[in-house]
C-alpha positions in Angstrom: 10.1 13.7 -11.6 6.7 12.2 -10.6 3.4 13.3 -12.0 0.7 12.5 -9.2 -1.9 13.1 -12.0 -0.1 10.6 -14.5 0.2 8.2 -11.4 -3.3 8.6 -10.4 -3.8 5.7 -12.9 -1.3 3.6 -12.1 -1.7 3.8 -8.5 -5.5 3.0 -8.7 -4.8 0.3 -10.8 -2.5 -1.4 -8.5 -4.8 -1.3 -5.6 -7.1 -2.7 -7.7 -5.5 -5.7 -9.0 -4.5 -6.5 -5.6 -8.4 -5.9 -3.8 -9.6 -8.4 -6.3 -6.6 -10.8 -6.4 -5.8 -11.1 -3.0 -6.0 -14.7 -2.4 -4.7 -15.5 -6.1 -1.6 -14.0 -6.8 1.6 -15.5 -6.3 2.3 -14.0 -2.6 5.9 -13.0 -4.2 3.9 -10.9 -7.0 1.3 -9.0 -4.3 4.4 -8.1 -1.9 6.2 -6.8 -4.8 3.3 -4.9 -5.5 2.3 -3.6 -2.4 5.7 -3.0 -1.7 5.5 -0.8 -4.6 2.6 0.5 -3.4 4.2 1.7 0.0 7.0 3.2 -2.0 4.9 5.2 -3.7 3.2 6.9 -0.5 6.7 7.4 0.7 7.2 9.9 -2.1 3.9 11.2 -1.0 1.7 10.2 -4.1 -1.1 8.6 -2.3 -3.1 9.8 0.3 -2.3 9.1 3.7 -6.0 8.0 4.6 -6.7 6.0 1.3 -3.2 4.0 1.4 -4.5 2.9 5.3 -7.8 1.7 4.6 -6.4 0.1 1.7 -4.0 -2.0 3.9 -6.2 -2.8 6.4 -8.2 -4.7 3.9 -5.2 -6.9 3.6 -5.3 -8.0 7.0 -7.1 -10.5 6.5 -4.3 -12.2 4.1 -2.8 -15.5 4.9 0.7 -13.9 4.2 2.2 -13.6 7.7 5.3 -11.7 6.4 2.7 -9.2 4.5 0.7 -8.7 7.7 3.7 -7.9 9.7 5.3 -5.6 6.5 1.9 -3.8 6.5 1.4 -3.2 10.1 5.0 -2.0 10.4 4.6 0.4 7.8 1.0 1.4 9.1 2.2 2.6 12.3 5.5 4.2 10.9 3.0 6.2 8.5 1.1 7.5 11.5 4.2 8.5 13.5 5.1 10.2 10.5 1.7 11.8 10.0 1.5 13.1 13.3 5.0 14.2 13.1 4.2 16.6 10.4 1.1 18.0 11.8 
């Protein structure tokens, strides 16, 4: 079971690390972590609007496999979204 006020932390944590450490981190370590990071909006547990802007910060990575990872899940998050709604 997932507590989104235990994981408020975590989660803000993560997207922390990774807005100040985008150029730095081993690429392997900041798609594991993002990829985390997606995960974790799957199960709902971060806001739809705050996991987007946080990705489209990471355009601007030189990862070409993250860019295509994150625009993939971007636009399947908005299909989703409007799905719902």
């Amino acid at each position: 079971m997932y507590y989104k006020t235990d994981m408020a932390f975590y989660i803000d944590d993560l997207i922390e690390l990774i807005n100040h450490n985008q150029d730095t981190l081993n690429p392997e370590v900041r798609k594991k972590v993002i990829f985390c990071l997606l995960r974790l909006r799957g199960k709902n547990l971060i806001e739809p609007y705050k996991m987007i802007i946080f990705l489209m910060k990471l355009f601007n990575c030189k990862d070409k496999d993250l860019r295509k990872l994150i625009y993939k899940f971007i636009l399947k998050d908005i299909k989703q979204i409007n799905k719902d709604s």
